[in-house]
N, C-alpha and C positions, 0 to 999 in steps of 0.2 A: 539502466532501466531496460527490461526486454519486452519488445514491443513485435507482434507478430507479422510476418512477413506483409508489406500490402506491393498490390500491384502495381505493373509500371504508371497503367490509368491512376491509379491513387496518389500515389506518389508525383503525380505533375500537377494533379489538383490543388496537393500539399504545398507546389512550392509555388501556386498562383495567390495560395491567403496571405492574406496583407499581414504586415507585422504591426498588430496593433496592441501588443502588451508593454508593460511598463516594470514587469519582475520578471525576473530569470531565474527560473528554480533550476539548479541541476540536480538530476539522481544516483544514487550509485545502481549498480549493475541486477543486484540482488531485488534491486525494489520492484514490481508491477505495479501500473494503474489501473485502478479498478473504478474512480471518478473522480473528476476533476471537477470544483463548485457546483456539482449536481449532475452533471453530463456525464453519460458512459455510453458503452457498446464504444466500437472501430467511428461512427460516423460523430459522434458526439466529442471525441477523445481526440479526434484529428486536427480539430480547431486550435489545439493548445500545442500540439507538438513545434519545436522550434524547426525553422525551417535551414537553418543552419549548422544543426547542432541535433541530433535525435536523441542524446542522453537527456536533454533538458525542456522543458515546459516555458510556456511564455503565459503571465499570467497579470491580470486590471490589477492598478493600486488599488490597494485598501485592504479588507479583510479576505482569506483565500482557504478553499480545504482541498485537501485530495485526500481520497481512499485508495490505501495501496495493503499490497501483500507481500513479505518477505520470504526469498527460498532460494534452493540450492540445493545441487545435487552433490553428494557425498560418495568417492567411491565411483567419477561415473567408467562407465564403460565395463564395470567389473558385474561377478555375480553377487557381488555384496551389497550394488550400490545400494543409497536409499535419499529418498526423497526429502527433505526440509521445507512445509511453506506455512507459514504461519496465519492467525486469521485477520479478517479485515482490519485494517489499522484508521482511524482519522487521525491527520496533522491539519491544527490548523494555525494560522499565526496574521499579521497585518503587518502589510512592507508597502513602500510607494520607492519608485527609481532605482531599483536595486537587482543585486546581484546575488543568487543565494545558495548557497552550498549544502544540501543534505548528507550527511553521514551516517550508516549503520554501523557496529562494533564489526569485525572481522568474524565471522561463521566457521571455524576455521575442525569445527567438529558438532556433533550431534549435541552433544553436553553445551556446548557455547549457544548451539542454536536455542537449547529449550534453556538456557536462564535468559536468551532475550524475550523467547514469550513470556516470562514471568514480568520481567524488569520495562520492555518497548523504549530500551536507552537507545536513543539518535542523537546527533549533533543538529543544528541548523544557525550556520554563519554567513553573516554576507563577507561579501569579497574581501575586505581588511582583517577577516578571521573573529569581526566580533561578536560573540553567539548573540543570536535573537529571542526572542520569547515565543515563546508556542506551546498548545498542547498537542499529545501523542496520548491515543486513547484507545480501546478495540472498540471499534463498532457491536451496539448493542444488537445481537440478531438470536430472537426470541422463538422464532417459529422452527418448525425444522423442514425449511422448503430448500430444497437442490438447487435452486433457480432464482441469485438471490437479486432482488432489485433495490441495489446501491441508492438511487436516488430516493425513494422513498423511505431505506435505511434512513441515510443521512436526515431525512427532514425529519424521521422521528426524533434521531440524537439529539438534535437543535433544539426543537422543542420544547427536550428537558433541560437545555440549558439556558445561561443568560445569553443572548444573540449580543447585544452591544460590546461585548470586550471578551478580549483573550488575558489573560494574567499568570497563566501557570508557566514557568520559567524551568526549564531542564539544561542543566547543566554537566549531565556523565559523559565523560569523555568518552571518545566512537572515533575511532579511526577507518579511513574510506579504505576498502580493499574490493580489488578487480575477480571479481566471481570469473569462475566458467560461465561462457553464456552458454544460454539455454534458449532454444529454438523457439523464441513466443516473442510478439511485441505487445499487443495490448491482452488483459487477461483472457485467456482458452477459459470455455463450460465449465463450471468448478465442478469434479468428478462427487460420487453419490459419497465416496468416505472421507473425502477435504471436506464438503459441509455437513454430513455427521459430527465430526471432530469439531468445527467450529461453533454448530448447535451445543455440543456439549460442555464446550469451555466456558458458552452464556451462564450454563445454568447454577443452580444454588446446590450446595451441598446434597441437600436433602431432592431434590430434582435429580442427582446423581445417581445418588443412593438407587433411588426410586425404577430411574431408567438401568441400573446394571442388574438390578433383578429380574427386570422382565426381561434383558438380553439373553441371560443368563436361564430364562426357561424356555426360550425361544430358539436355542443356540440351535439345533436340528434341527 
């Protein structure tokens, strides 16, 4: 989980909050938090960070979402490199007492990255290895604003959904692997062409269509 540099001041505020979670989510390296049950930005996100442990989250029984982003650099250091992040993802699932392990497939090329945007195969097990129930879903984000406000996302998604129960069960195997880290802990300004890209993933065919036309007369 790459969480962005905080100060030494933050960092002793961090390890004065009380541990008062009851679920241990851990993450792999590749994942960013973008919100955790509704809370975002550095001062909202810092409540959940484990104070023992900064790859993992400390999170109330019962039902729980985090919005993350997957990515990875390909190539770093060269003139080839190129960037991988994919768009807003919700996970959400319901655990009490537990210990829980996220997995992403291994990214191990450009081509492995773009069939997880298709596919969003993760694992999620608790400590015995036995998978759990949850859904992995893109965030719907319909507008095409730079500037996006995850919490107000997420209460739209909800909305459309049933609130009372999680039931969708994924089961593709995802094996954990240790990315390059990459200089960020909680997510940086989504740049003006990460949320073009993710506006246009929202949209309908015919919204596609539509939009590469006018790209397309606009290009000069």
């Amino acid at each position: 989980m790459k969480l962005k540099t905080i100060a030494a001041t933050g960092l002793l505020s961090l390890l004065a909050l009380p541990a008062f979670a009851d679920v241990t989510l851990h993450l792999p390296d590749q994942v960013t938090l973008l919100s955790v049950n509704g809370a975002e930005g550095k001062s909202g996100l810092l409540q959940f960070i484990s104070k023992s442990s900064p790859e993992s989250i400390n999170l109330p029984n019962g039902n729980n979402q985090i919005v993350y982003e997957v990515s990875k650099i390909f190539n770093k250091g060269s003139t080839q490199g190129k960037r991988y992040q994919s768009s807003a993802i919700v996970l959400s699932f319901d655990s009490a007492d537990s210990s829980l392990v996220m997995e992403v497939p291994p990214l191990n090329s450009m081509s492995a990255a773009n069939k997880f945007d298709k596919s969003l195969a993760i694992n999620l097990k608790d400590k015995s290895g036995s998978p759990l129930q949850f859904t992995n879903e893109l965030l719907p984000i319909n507008e095409l604003s730079f500037k996006k406000n995850y919490s107000s996302l997420l209460s739209n998604y909800n909305q459309s959904k049933n609130p009372s129960t999680i039931t969708t069960t994924h089961s593709t195997a995802a094996s954990s692997q240790h990315a390059e880290p990459v200089t960020a802990n909680f997510a940086a300004p989504v740049s003006d062409m990460t949320a073009l890209k993710q506006s246009f993933n929202q949209m309908d065919s015919k919204s596609k269509q539509a939009f590469l036309s006018w790209a397309v007369q606009n290009i000069n």
